[in-house]
Every structure is written in C-alpha cells, then in structure tokens.
N, C-alpha and C positions, 0 to 999 in steps of 0.2 A: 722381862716385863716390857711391853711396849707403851709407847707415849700415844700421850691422845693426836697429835698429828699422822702418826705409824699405823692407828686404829682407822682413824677417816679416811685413809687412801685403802687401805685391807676392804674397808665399806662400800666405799666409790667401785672400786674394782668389781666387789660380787652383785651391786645392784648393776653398772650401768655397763660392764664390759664382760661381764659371765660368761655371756652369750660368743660364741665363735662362729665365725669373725664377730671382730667389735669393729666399730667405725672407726676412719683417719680422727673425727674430732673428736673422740671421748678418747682414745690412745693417746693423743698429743695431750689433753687435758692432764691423763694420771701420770705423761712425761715430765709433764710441767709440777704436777704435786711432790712428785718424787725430787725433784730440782732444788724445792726449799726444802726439802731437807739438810742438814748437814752431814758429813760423813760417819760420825757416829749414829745416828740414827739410820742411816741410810746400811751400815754395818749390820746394826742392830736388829732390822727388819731380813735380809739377809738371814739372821740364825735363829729367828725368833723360830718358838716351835710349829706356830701356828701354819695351816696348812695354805701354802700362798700357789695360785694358779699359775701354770708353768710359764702362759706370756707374760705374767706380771712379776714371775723370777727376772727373767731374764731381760727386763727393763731396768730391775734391780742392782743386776749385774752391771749390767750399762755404765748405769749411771755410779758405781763401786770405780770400773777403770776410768772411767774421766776424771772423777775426783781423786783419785789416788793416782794417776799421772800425774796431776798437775801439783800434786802437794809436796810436802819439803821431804826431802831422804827422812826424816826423825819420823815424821807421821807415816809415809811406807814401812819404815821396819816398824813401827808400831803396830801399825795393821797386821802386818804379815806375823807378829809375833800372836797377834792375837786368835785369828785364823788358826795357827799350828796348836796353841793351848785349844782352841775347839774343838780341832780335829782329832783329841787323845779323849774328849768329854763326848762327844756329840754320838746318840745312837748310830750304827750303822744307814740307818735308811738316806738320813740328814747328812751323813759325812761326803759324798759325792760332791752336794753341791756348793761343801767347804774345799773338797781337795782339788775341786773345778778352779774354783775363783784363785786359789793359791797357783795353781798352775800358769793361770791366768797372768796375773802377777807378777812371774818370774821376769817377763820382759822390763818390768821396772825396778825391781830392784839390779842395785850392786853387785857386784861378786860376791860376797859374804852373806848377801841377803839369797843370793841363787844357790850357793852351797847348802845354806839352812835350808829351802825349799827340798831341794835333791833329796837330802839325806831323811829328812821325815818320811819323803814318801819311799825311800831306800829299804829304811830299818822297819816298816808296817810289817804286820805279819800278813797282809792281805794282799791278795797277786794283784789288784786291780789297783791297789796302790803302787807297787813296785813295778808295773808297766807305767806308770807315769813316768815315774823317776828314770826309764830306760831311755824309755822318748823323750824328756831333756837332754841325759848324757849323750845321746847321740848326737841331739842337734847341735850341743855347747861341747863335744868329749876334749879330754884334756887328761895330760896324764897322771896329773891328781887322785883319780878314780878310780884307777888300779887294782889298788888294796881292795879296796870296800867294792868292786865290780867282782873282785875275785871271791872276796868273804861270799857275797850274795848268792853267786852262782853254787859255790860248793854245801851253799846252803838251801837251795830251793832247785837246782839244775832245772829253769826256765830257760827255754829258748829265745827269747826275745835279748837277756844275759847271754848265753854261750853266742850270742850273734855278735853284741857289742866286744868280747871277745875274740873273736875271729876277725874281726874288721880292724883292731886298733890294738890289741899287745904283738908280743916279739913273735917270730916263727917259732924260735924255740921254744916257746909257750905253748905255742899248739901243737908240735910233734911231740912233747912231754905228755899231753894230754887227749893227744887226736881222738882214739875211742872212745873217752864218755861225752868231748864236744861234739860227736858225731851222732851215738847216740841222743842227745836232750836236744840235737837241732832239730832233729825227725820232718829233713824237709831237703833232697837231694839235692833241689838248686842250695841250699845254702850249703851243704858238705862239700857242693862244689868247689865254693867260694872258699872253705877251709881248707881243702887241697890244693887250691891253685897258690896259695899260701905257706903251706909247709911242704910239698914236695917239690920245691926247688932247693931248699937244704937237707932232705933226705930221702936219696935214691931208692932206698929200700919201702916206701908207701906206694911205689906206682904199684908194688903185686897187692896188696892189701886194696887199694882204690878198685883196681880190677876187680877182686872179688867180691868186695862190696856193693859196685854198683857198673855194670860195664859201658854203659851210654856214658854217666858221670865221668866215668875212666878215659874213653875217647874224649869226651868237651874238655876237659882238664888238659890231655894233654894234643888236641889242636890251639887251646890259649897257649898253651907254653910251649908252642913246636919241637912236643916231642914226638917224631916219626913211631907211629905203629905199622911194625910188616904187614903187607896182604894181605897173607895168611889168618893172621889175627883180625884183623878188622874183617875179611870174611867173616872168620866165625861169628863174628860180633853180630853182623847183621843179621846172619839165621837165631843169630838167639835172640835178637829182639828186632825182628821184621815186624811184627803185631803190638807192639808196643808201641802206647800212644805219644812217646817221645821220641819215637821214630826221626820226625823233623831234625830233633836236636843231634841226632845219631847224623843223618845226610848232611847235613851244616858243618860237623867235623868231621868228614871224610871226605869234603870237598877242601877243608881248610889241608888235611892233612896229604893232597894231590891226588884222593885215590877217584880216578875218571871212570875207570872200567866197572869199579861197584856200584857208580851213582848211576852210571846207564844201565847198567841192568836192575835197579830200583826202578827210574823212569819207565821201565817198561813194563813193569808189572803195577805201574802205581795203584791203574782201578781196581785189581784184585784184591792189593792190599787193604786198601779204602775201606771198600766192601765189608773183608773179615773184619776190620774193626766196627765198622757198626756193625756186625754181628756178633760182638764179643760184647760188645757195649749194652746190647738189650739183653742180652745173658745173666747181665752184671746187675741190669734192674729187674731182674727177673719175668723177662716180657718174653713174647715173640716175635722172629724176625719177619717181616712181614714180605713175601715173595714181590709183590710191584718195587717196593726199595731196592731189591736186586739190581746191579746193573746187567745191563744186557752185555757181556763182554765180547757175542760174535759180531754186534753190530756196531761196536766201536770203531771209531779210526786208527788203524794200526799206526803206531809211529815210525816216525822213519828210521832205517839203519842208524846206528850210532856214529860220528866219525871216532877215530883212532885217540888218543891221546896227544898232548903237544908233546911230554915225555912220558915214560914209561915210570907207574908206582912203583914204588919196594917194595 
C-alpha cells in the first residue's frame, strides 16, 4: 500500500510529465518530490504494484542508489535483504526491475552482502537470472565459486557458465571435460579459448582440435607456436579458402612463417572475395547480381611475389 506522499508524485507524474519528452522543470520538480521521501518509501514506491512510467522508474532508481550509498552498512543489508525476499514474491513481469536495482547494489555492499546477491541470482531457475550472477562472477571471480559455478553448469550447460569455466578453473578441468564444454559453448572463438588452455598439457587434443574445427586448429596452434607442415596447412586452405574466417586462417599462417601460401592467397584475393559474396546471397536466398561482379580481366595484376626471408616446413 502506498502513502499519500507516494500517491501525489504517481499523480504529479501522469498529469504534468506523461507526455514525452517532459520538460527540464517538471523533471527536476518530480526529482525534487522523490528527494523527500525517505528510503523506505522511496523503496516502497519501487515495488509497489502500481504501474509506474519507465522515466519515472528510473528516477526511482536514482534516487534508491544515492540513499543507499550513503546510508550505514545495517540499512544496505536491510535493503538488500529486503529486495531478495521480493524477488521469491514478486510476479515475473515486476522481478526484473527487483533483480535490476539488486544488481545495482552489489557495488555497495560488503563481501557477504555480494555473495548473498550472487547466489540468489545463481540458484533461480530462470536463465536471465543466472546470466546476472555470471556477469558478477566474472567481474569479481574468486575461487570461492567453483563448486556452485560447477554445480550450475552441470545443471543448465549455459554457455555464458562453461565460459567462466574455461577462463578461471585448472587445465585439468577442462581436458576432463573438453567435449561437453565444447559443445554448450557453441561458439568457435570461444573453443578456441578452451583449447589454447588445455592443449598445452595434453598432446593428444591437437587431432581432435583439427577435426573439430581446422581454422580453430591453425589460430590455436600459431598462439602457441606449434609449427604446422606445409603440407597440412595447404590442405587447410583449400578446405576453407571460402570461408568467411578465411582472415583468421591468413593471420596464422603468417604467424606460423608460411610466406609461399599467403602470396598465393594475395593473389587470388578478388576471386575469393567475390565467391563469398556469392555464397553469402545464396545463404539469404537472393540473387547474385552480375554488376557486383568484379571485373577480374581489368584489375591490376600484382606484382611477382619476392621469395621468402627462409624457407616454411
């Protein structure tokens, strides 16, 4: 239930700032009404059910972390205790803009009071609560987390988990587990990142890497100067010349010395180009339109290559 103070700003609001935009002086007016409030009402208004305009949330809000900045550790974890019993009460539509301002929060509380935030939004059964909680641990990760980042993952196999994962437990964590963190990342640059990780203590993932992903396989092992023959990184390119991470493919096999394949890429670059945007309107089911062609008789040929400073393997 709201107070009659909490009522005549909800009023003020729908008669005199409804309208969008509102003017700087009726804005600063309902900044100022919200200012005598105290933090319990000011709370209060916050979760009240009634339907509040999203610029007049968010003045709400405001004026929530100023007063709860400045007030004593008792009255933040008061709040923040308060907040979390709301957010087990409060219908779905309303919890957002509970799990918002808690989030919010977290920069002033304590350690104990950021664990409590973490974990509520950890153990929700709803994935947009549990992307909160990832996006703390990341920013604050500690190896506190472990356990309950491990429980989490094995329990929802969320990517945004198997990433915090990949970034911050042991290697041998990740070669124990490589395949299904590989699968629930479902996002190469980051398999990357899991391989650049655990195949420096185990030999045996560079054939699995290959077969997995072979661009991945080359960036992986130009990070970690592991020499690919020739022979192999030829193949590599004819199997993914038309692949739009083609770049990422020429970027490690320049890391990895190979001269002679990146001049003969340089030389066919427009053709390649080309094919891809002609594989690209295929993909949105269009047609390739003959003027986008490039003319490749009337290009400028490049010049000869010079030789290598040494010779690839």
């Amino acid at each position: 239930m709201i107070s009659t103070r909490q009522a005549y700003i909800l009023r003020y609001w729908e008669k005199s700032c409804g309208r969008a935009p509102t003017t700087p002086l009726r804005s600063a007016i309902a900044g100022g009404l919200l200012s005598c409030l105290t933090l319990d009402e000011t709370l209060q208004l916050m979760l009240a059910d009634s339907a509040i305009d999203q610029r007049l949330r968010e003045k709400v809000l405001a004026r929530l972390l100023d007063e709860v900045g400045r007030a004593s550790l008792a009255v933040r974890d008061s709040v923040m205790h308060i907040l979390v019993d709301a957010l087990a009460d409060t219908p779905y539509p309303q919890k957002a803009k509970v799990a918002y301002f808690l989030e919010c929060l977290y920069e002033a509380m304590p350690v104990t009071g950021q664990r409590a935030i973490v974990r509520v939004f950890l153990q929700s059964s709803r994935r947009g609560m549990r992307k909160r909680a990832y996006k703390l641990i990341r920013r604050d990760w500690s190896a506190r987390w472990e356990s309950e980042v491990q429980h989490c993952w094995e329990q929802w196999h969320e990517w945004e988990c198997a990433l915090l994962i990949v970034d911050h437990f042991e290697a041998a964590f990740l070669v124990q587990h490589i395949d299904r963190l590989a699968q629930d990342l479902n996002n190469l640059a980051y398999v990357g990142r899991l391989y650049l990780r655990a195949c420096p203590i185990d030999a045996g993932l560079w054939a699995k890497l290959r077969k997995l992903d072979g661009i991945t396989y080359t960036y992986v092992s130009a990070r970690l100067f592991q020499n690919i023959p020739k022979r192999v990184a030829r193949q590599l390119v004819r199997n993914y010349k038309h692949d739009p991470r083609l770049g990422i493919l020429a970027w490690s096999l320049g890391k990895l010395g190979h001269w002679d394949l990146l001049t003969e890429l340089s030389a066919s670059v427009e053709k390649l180009e080309e094919e891809m945007r002609r594989r690209d309107f295929e993909r949105w089911g269009l047609e390739y339109p003959a003027d986008n062609k490039l003319a490749s008789s009337s290009a400028t040929p490049l010049p000869p290559a010079p030789p290598p400073a040494t010779e690839s393997s």
